[in-house]
C-alpha positions in Angstrom: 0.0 0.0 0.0 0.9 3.8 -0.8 -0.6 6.9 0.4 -0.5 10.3 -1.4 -2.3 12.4 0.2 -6.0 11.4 -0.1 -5.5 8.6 -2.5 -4.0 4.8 -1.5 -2.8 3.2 -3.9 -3.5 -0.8 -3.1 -0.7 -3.4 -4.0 -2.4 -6.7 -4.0 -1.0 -9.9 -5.5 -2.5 -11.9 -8.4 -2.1 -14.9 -10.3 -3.4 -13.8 -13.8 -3.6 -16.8 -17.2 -1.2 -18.4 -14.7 1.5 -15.6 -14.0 2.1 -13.6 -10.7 1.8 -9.8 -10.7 0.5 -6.9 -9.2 -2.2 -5.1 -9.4 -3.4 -1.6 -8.3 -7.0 -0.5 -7.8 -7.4 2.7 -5.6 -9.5 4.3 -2.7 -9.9 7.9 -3.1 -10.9 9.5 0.6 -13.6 11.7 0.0 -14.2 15.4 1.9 -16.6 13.7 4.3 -14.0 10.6 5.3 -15.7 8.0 3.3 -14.1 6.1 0.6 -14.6 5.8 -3.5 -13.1 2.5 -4.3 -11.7 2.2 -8.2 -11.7 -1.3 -9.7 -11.8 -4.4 -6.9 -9.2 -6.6 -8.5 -9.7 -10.8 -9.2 -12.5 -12.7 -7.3 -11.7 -13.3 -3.4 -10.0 -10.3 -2.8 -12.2 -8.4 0.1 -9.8 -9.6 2.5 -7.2 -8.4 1.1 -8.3 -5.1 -0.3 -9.5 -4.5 3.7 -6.1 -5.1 5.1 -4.6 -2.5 2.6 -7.3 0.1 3.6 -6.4 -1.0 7.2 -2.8 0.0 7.2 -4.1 3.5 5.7 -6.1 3.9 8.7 -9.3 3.1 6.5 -11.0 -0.3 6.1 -14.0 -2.0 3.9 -16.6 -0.6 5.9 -15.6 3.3 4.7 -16.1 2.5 1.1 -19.5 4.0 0.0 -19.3 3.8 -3.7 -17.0 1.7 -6.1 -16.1 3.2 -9.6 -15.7 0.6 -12.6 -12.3 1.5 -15.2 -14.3 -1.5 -17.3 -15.4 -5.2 -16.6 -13.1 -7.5 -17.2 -12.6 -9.9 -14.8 -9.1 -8.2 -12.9 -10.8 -4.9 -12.5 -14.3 -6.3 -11.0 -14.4 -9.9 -9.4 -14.8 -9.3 -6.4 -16.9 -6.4 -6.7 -20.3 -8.6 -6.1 -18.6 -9.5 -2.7 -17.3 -6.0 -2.0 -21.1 -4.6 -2.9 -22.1 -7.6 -0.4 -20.3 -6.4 2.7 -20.4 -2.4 2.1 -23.8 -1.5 0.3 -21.8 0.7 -1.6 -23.0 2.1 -5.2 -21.7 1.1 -8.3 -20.8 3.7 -10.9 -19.6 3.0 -14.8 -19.8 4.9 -17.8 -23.4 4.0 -20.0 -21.5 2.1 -22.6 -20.3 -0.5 -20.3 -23.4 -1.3 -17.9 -24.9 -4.1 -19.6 -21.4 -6.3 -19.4 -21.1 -5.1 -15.7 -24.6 -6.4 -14.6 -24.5 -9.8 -17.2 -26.8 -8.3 -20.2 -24.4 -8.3 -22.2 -21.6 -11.8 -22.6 -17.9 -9.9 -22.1 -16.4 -8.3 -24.8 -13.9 -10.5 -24.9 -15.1 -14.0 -24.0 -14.7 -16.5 -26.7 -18.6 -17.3 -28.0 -19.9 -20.1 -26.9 -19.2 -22.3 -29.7 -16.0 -21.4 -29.3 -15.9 -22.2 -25.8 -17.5 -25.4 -26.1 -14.9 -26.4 -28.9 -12.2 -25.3 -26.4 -13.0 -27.3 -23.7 -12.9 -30.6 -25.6 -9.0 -29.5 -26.2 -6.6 -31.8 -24.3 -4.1 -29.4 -24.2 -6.5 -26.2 -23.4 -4.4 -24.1 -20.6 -5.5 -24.7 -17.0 -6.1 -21.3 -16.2 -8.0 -20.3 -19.4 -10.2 -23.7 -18.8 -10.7 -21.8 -15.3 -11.6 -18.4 -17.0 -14.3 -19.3 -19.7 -16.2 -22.0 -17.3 -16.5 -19.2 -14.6 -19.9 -18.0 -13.9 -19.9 -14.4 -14.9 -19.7 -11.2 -12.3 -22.9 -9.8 -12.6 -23.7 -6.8 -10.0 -26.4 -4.0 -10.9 -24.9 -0.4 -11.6 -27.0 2.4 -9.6 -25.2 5.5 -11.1 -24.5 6.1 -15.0 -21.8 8.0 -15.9 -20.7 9.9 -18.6 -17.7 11.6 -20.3 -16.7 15.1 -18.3 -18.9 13.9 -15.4 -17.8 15.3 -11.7 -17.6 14.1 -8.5 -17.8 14.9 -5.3 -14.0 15.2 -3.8 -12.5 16.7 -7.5 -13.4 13.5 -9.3 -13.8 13.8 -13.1 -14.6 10.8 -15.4 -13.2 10.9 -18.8 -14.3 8.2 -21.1 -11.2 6.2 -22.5 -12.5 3.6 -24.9 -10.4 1.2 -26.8 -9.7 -1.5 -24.0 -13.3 -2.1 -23.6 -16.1 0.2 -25.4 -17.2 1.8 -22.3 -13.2 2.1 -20.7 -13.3 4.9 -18.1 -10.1 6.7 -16.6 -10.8 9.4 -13.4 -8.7 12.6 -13.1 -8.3 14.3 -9.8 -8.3 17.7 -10.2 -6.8 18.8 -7.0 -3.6 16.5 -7.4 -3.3 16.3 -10.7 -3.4 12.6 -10.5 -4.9 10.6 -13.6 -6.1 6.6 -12.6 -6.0 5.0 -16.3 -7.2 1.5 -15.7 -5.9 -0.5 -18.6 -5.9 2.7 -20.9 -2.5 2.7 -20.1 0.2 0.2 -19.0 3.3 1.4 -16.9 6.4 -0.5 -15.6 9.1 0.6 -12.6 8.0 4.8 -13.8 8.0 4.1 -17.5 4.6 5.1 -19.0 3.4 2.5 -21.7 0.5 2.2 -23.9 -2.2 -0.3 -23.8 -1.9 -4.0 -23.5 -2.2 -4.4 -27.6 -3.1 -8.3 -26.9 -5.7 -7.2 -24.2 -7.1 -4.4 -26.2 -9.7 -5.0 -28.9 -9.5 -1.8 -30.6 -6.1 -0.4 -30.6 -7.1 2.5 -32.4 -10.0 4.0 -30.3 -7.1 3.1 -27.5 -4.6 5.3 -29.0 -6.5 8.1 -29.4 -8.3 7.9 -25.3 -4.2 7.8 -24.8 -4.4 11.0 -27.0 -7.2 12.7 -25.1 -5.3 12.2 -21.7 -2.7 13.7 -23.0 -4.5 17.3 -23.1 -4.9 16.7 -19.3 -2.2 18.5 -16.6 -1.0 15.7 -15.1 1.5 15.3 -12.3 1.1 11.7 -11.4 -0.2 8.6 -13.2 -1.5 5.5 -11.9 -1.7 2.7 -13.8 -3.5 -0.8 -12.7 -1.0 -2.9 -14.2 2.5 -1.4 -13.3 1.2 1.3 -10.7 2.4 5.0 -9.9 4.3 7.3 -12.9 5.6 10.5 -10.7 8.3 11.5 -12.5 7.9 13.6 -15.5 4.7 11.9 -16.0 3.1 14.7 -18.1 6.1 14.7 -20.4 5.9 10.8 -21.0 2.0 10.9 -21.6 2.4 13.8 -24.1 5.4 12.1 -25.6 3.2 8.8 -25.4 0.6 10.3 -26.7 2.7 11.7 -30.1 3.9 8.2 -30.9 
C-alpha cells in the first residue's frame, strides 16, 4: 500500500492466465471521510483489499461507492462480494453497464461455440479452462456515468474507450493525478501504452491515450504497473505523439 495524500494506492498480489503480478485498484478518501473504491481486482480479494485500507487507517466498511475502469474480470471480481459487505454504489460509464450487470456476454469471452470447442482441447491451458467456465460477475450499476462527469471530492470521469467500449479513466483535479485503468500500462516509472493483446481496438485506445494527454498531469496511476511520478506529463504527451 501507498498513500499520497487522499489517494491509497492498493498493491495486491494476483495470479493472472497463470503468472504472478501486481495489481493496483485505488480508494480515493472523500471530503466527508468515506471512501470511492476504483476497480476491486480478481475474485476473493475483500480480505485483502480491507487489510490495505487497514494499514491507511481506513478499512471495507468506509467505502460507500465503487467506480468501474471496465469489466473485465481483474478490475471487477470481487466487486459482487465487496457490494455484499459495504452497500456501496456502483458507478460505470453507459456504454459498459450491460457487461457489468450480465446483459451483455464480455467483450472478450470466446462465443460459446467457441468455448464449447475449447474445452474438448486436451491441451486447453489450465487457467483459461478456469476463465471461460466461470460464472460471470454480474452486480447491478446504480449511477451512469458519462464523459466530463464530476464528482464529489475533484473527481472527473473521462471516457477512455479502446480497451473495452465503455473504458473509463478518473482525473483528480486537485492533485493532478490521472487513474488509467488498462488505458494505459506502466512499468518501474516508465509510462506505456495499452496492452495491444488485451485491447480490442487499438485504435479507439490510441487516441483515449491521445485525449489524456490534453490533461495537466503530475502523477499517473496505472493498474497494471502502478504510480508514474516522475515527468509523467512529459511521458503521456510524448506517449501520446507516438
Amino acid at each position: 500500500m501507498k498513500r499520497m495524500g487522499d489517494l491509497i494506492v492498493l498493491e495486491l498480489e494476483a495470479t493472472l492466465m497463470g503468472g504472478p503480478m501486481v495489481i493496483h485498484p485505488v480508494a480515493i478518501v472523500m471530503p466527508d471521510g468515506t471512501l470511492t473504491l476504483v476497480d476491486t481486482g480478481i475474485p476473493g480479494m475483500t480480505d485483502a483489499i480491507d487489510a490495505e485500507l487497514k494499514a491507511a487507517g481506513h478499512s471495507l466498511a468506509d467505502v460507500k461507492q465503487v467506480i468501474v475502469t471496465h469489466h473485465d474480470l481483474d478490475h471487477i471480481g470481487s466487486l459482487e462480494a465487496v457490494v455484499a459487505a459495504t452497500g456501496a454504489e456502483v458507478l460505470a460509464l453507459e456504454a459498459e453497464v450491460p457487461y457489468i450487470d450480465g446483459r451483455e456476454r464480455s467483450q472478450k469471452m470466446p462465443s460459446e461455440e467457441q468455448v464449447q470447442a475449447m474445452l474438448v482441447d486436451p491441451n486447453l491451458n489450465p487457467a483459461m479452462r478456469a476463465m471461460i467456465t466461470r460464472p460471470p460477475v454480474k452486480v447491478p450499476v446504480t449511477r451512469v456515468l458519462h464523459d466530463g462527469d464530476e464528482l464529489p471530492g475533484g473527481i472527473r470521469v473521462v471516457a477512455t474507450p479502446g480497451h473495452t467500449v465503455g473504458h473509463l479513466s478518473v482525473y483528480l483535479t486537485g492533485s493532478k493525478t490521472l487513474i488509467t485503468g488498462d488505458a494505459m500500462t506502466s512499468e518501474g516509472g516508465t509510462l506505456n501504452g495499452p496492452n495491444e493483446r488485451a485491447t480490442p481496438d487499438m485504435a479507439g485506445a490510441l487516441q483515449s491515450v491521445k485525449k489524456l494527454s490534453g490533461l495537466d498531469v503530475q502523477t499517473v496511476l496505472t493498474y497494471h504497473g502502478g504510480l508514474v511520478t516522475e515527468n509523467a506529463d512529459a511521458q503521456l504527451k510524448a506517449l501520446a505523439n507516438i
